[in-house]
N, C-alpha and C positions, 0 to 999 in steps of 0.2 A: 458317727455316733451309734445305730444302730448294728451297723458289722460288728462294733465295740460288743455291744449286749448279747447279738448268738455266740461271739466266742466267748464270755463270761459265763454264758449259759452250756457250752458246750465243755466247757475245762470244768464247770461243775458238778457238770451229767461225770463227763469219767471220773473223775474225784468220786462218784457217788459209786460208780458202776467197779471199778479198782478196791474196795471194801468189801465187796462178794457177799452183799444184802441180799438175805433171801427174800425172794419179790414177793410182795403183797399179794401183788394181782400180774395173772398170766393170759396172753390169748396168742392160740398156733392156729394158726392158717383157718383163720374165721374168713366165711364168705358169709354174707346171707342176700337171701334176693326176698323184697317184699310180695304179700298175695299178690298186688295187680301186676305184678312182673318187674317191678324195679329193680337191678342189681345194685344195691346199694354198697356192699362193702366183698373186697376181691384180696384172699389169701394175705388176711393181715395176720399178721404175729407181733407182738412187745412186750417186754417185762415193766412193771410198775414197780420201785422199790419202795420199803416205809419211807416218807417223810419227802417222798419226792414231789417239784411241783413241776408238770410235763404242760407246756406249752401247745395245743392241737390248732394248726391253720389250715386253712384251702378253702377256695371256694365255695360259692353256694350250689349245695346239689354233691359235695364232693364224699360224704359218710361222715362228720365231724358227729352228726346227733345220734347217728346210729352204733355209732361208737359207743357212745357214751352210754346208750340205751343198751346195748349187748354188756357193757358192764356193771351195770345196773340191775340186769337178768330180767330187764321190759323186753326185748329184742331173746327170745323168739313168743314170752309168755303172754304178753299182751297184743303184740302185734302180728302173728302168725308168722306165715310167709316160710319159706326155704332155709334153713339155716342149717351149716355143715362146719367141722373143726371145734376146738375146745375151747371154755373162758374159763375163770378159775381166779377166783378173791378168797381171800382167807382161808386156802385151800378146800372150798366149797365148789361146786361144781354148777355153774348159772342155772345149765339145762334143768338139773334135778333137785333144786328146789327153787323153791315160789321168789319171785323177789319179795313180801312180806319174812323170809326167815331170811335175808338179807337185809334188814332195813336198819339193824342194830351194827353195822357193818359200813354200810354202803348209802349216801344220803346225796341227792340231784338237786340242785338248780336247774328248773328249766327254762327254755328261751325265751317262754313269753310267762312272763311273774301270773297273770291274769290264768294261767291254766292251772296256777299250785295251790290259788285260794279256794279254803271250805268254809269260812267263817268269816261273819260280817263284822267281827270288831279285830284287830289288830293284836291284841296281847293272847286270846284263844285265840287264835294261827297261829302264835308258836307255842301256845303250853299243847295243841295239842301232838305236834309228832311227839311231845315228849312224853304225855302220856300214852302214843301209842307202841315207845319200844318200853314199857314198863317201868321208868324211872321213875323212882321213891316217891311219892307223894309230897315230904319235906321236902325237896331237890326242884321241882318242878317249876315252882313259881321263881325262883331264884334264878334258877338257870336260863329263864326264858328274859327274864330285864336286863339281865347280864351282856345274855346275847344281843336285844338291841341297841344296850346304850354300846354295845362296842362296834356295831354298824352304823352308828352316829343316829340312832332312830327314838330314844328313849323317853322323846317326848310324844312319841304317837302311840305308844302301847295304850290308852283308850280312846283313840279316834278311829271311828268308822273307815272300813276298809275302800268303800265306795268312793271316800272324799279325798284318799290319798293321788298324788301322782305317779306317773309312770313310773320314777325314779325311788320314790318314796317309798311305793310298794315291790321297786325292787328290792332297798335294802332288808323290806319286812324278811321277804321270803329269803334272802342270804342270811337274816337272824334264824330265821326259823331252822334252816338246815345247818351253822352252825351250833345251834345248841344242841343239838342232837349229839356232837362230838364223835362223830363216826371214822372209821381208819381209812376209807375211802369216801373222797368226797368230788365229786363229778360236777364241773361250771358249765351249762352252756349259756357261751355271749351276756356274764353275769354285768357286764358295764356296758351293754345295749343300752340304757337307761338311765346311767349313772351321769353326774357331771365328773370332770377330769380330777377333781380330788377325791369326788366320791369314789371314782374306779380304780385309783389307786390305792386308797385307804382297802376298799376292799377286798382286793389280791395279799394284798400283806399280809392282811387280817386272816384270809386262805392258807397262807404260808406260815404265820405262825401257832397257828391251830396242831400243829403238830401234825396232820394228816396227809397224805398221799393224795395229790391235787391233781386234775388232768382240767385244764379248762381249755372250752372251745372258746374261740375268739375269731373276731375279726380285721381289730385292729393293733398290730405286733405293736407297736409303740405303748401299747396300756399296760402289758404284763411279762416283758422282756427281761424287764428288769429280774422281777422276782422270780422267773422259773429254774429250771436247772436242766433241761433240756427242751429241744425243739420237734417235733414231729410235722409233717406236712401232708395233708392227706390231697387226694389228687384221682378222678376218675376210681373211689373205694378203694383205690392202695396207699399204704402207710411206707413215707419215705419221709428217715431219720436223717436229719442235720440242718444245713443253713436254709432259709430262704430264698424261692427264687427274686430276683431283682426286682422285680415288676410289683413287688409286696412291702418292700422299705420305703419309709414314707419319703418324698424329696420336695425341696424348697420349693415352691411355687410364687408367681409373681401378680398382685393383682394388678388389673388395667384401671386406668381413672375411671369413675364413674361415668353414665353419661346422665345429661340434667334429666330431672324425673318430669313426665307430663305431668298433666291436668288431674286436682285430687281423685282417686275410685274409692276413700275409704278413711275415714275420718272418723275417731273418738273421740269423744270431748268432757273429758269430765268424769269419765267411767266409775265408777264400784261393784263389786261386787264379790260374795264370799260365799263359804258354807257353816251350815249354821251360823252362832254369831260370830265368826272368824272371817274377817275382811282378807281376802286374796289379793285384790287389785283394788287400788287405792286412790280414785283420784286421776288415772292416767287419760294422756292424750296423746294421739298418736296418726299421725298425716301416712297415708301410702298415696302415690301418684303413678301415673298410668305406666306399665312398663318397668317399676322397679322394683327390685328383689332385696326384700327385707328380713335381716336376721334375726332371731330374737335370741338372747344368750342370758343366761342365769343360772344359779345353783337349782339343781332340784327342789320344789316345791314353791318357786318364786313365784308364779303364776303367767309359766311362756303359755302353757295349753290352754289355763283359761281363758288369758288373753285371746288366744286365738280361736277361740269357742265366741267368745263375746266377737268379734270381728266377721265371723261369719254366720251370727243370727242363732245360734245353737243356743246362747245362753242370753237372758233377757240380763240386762245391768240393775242395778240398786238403784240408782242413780246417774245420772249423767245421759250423754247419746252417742247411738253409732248408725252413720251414712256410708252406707257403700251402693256403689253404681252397676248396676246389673247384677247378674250370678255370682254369689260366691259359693264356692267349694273348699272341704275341710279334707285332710289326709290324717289318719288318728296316729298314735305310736303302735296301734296295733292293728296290723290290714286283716289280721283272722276275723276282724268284724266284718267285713264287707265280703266276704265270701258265703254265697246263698248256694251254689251248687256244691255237688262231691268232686267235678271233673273241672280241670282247667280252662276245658274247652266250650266250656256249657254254660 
């Protein structure tokens, strides 16, 4: 199934490239190495044509962000470091001006939602990019409701941004950067946080925007479908075509269960919500020693508070929770738990 998708994606990259579109966006032999010395991205070159949706995979650590961030014209302006070879969107030149005189242009998702929020309520986070590339005044509010009832969000445009989840407030900030309607628009790992219809809905939604797409991802199964070529980045070089095998999702088999010990972790009766808006309802929920428990739902169902309330993070409304010895939480975003500059420290 998936061979099926790179080659629909690759007969529609040449379909696209056989039209002789003059490319949006260019980059020849971009290297750049960051200040502390990272070589992150080694003698890449590719054409971005309008309307294209370019698929970026590899590894972690492999340039996928830095990509994105050299065509965004943050890579060399924001983050210093070595940078050599040309980029070029809308026949503007990264180097020589500011990403601000690119932002009418050029609009990011970035990988963790929680770094793109300025504002505490949800509907100002997205009128404001739009007030900041100078769009009309009458246009403004319009365009911002538009954009989130079509990320499926448009009943959070006045809920506190604080009370959203992980997923919730990714769609905010996918609203926020498609209203902006820019000709380039840059994804990284925009269905990190998504549930499976969410992440679909919202590639599509990338794809019919009319704009020239590059999204980083990690999982080729979420946006295969919709792209129209494949890129694979690898040790900061960029190599065009299939996937290696080791990357296609494949059947897996699970083993029986084996019987769970003695309870560590019992709900009974739970509530709890924000403001007056109940989350968790009533739940009860047995873990026993040794076994590994899923929790699956659409965004905003309440898997994380539940899982806040199970490790004593959140006190309940109502009801009780017993767990046996130490519990430990892992959030959707580990940049919180980083207290040093250094990996090592």
């Amino acid at each position: 199934m998936d061979a099926r998708r790179q080659e629909r994606a690759r007969t529609r990259g040449r379909a696209r490239r056989g039209r002789s579109a003059v490319a949006l966006a260019t980059v020849r032999s971009l290297s750049y190495r960051y200040p502390e010395g990272l070589e992150a991205l080694r003698e890449c070159s590719l054409d971005l044509e309008p309307g294209e949706v370019v698929a970026l995979f590899g590894p972690s650590g492999s340039g996928k962000s830095t990509l994105l961030r050299a065509l965004a014209g943050l890579v060399p302006h924001f983050h210093g470091g070595r940078f050599s070879g040309r980029v070029e969107v809308s026949g503007l030149d990264t180097r020589r001006v500011r990403p601000a005189e690119l932002a009418g242009t050029v609009a990011t998702l970035f990988q963790d939602p929680e770094d793109q929020v300025v504002f505490t309520r949800v509907r100002a986070e997205v009128v404001f990019g739009l007030e900041n590339i100078g769009t009309p005044p009458a246009e403004i509010e319009p365009r911002a409701l538009e954009a989130l009832a079509a990320v499926g969000a448009a009943e959070l445009a006045d809920r506190p941004v604080a009370e959203l989840s992980g997923g919730e407030l990714q769609r905010v900030c996918l609203a926020s950067v498609l209203a902006l309607r820019p000709r380039l628009l840059l994804l990284d790992e925009p269905t990190s946080q998504l549930d499976p219809d969410g992440a679909a809905a919202a590639i599509e939604l990338a794809r019919s925007s009319g704009a020239t797409v590059v999204v980083s991802e990690q999982r080729p199964e979420r946006v295969l479908e919709a792209c129209d070529r494949v890129l694979f980045l690898e040790g900061g070089r960029i190599r065009d075509g299939a996937l290696p095998e080791a990357w296609l999702p494949r059947e897996a088999e699970l083993p029986d269960a084996e019987p769970a010990g003695d309870p560590v972790c019992r709900l009974d009766g739970v509530t709890f919500g924000y403001g007056d808006e109940p989350v968790v309802d009533g739940h009860g929920l047995t873990v026993g020693r040794g076994e590994i428990v899923a929790l699956l739902g659409p965004n905003g169902s309440g898997k994380t508070t539940l899982a806040k309330l199970a490790t004593g993070l959140l006190d309940p409304w109502t009801g009780s929770v017993e767990c046996e010895g130490r519990a430990c939480y892992l959030s959707q975003d580990p940049g919180r738990y980083l207290v040093a500059e250094r990996a090592d420290e």
